[in-house]
C-alpha positions as CSV (number, residue, x, y, z in Angstrom):
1,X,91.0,-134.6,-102.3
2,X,93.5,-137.0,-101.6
3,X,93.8,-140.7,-102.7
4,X,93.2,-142.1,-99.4
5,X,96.1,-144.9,-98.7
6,X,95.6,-147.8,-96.0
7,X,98.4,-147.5,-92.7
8,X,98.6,-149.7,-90.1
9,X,99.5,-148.1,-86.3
10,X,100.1,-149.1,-82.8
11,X,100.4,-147.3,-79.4
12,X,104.0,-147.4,-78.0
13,X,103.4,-147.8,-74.1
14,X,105.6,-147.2,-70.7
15,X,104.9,-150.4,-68.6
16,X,106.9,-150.0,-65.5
17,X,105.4,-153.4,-63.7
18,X,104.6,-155.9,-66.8
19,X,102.6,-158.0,-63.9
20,X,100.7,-155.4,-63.3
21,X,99.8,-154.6,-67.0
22,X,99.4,-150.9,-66.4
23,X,100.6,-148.1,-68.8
24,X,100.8,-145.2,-69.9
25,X,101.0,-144.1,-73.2
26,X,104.2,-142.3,-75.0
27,X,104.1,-142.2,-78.1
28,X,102.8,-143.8,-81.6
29,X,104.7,-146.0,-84.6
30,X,102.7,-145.8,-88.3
31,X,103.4,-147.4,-91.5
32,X,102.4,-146.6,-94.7
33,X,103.1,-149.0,-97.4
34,X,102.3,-147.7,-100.4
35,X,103.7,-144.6,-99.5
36,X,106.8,-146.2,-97.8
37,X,106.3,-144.7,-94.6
38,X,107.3,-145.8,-91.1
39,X,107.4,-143.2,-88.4
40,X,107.7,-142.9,-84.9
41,X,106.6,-139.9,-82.4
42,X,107.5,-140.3,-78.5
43,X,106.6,-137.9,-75.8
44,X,108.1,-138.6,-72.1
45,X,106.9,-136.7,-70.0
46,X,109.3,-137.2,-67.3
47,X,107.2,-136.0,-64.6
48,X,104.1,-137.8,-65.1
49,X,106.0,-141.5,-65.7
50,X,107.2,-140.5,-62.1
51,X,104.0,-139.9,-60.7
52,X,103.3,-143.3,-62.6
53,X,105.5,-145.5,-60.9
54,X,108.0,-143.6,-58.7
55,X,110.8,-146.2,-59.0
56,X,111.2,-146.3,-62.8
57,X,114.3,-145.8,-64.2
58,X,113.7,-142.7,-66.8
59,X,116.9,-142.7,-68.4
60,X,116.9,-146.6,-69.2
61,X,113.5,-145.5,-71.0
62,X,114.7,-142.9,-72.8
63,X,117.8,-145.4,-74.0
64,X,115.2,-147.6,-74.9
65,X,113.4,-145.0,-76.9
66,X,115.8,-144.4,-79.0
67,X,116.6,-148.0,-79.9
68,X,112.7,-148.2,-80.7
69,X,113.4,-144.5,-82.7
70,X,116.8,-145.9,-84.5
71,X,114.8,-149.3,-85.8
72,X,111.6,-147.4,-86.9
73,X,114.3,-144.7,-89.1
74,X,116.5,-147.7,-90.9
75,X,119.6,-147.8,-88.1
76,X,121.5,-150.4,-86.7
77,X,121.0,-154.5,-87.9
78,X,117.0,-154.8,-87.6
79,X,117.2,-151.3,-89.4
80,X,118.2,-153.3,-91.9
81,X,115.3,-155.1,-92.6
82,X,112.4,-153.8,-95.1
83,X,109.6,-151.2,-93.9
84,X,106.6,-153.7,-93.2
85,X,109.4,-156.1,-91.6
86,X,110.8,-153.9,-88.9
87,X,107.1,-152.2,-88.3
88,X,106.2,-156.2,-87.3
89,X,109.5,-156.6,-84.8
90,X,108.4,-153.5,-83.6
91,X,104.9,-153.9,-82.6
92,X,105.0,-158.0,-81.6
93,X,104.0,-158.7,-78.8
94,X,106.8,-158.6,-75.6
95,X,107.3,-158.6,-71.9
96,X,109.4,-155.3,-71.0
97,X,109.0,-151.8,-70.1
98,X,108.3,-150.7,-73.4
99,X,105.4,-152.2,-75.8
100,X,103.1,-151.7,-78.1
101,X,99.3,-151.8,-78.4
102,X,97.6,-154.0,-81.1
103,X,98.1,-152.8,-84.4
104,X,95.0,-151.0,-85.8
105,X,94.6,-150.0,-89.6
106,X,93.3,-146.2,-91.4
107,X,92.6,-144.7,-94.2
108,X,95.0,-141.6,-94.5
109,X,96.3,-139.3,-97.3
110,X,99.5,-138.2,-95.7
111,X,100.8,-140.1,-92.9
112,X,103.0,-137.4,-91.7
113,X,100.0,-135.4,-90.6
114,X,98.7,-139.1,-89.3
115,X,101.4,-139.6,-87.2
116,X,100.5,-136.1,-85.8
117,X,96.8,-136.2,-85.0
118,X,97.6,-139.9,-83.2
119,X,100.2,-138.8,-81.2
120,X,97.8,-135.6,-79.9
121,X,95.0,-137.8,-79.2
122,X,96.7,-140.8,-77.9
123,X,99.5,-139.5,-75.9
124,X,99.7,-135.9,-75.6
């Protein structure tokens, strides 16, 4: 059996009106410390974000995405920063389209296969 190591994840979420404070989920961000780990997986689903909110700009998203994507992998000048520093900036709390849920913590013994099973059950 694996040695089980604690990660820390949060929910990354679509929120077309931030007044509003609906969402919908797209993806997941976890971070692994001990194993030096930080991972993103996004989904959008292009048809049901316009079913969501029929105005929202799907392209801006995806741009925005990718920043989130390029951060999490080590890219550009917050990419810079260490592994538990840009999983913080990228899970505090902000008014835009794209957030994050709370941060919630786990037990796992390979958070590749985490990052899997979170996504399935929390966005796909």
């Amino acid at each position: 059996m694996p040695d089980n190591h604690l990660y820390e994840y949060a929910v990354i979420r679509v929120v077309p009106r931030v007044e509003r404070e609906e969402f919908l989920n797209i993806g997941v961000i976890v971070f692994c410390k001990q194993k030096k780990f930080l991972q993103t997986m996004i989904t959008i689903n292009e048809e049901k974000l316009r079913a969501f909110s029929p105005g929202l700009d799907i392209e801006a998203l995806k741009e925005y995405a990718a920043a989130f994507e390029k951060v999490a992998r080590g890219q550009g000048p917050i990419g810079q920063l260490d592994l538990a520093s840009r999983f913080r900036w990228l899970t505090a709390m902000r008014s835009s389209i794209l957030q994050t849920s709370r941060v919630h913590p786990g037990l796992c013994g390979h958070p590749e296969e985490t990052v899997k099973r979170l996504h399935a059950e929390l966005v796909l």
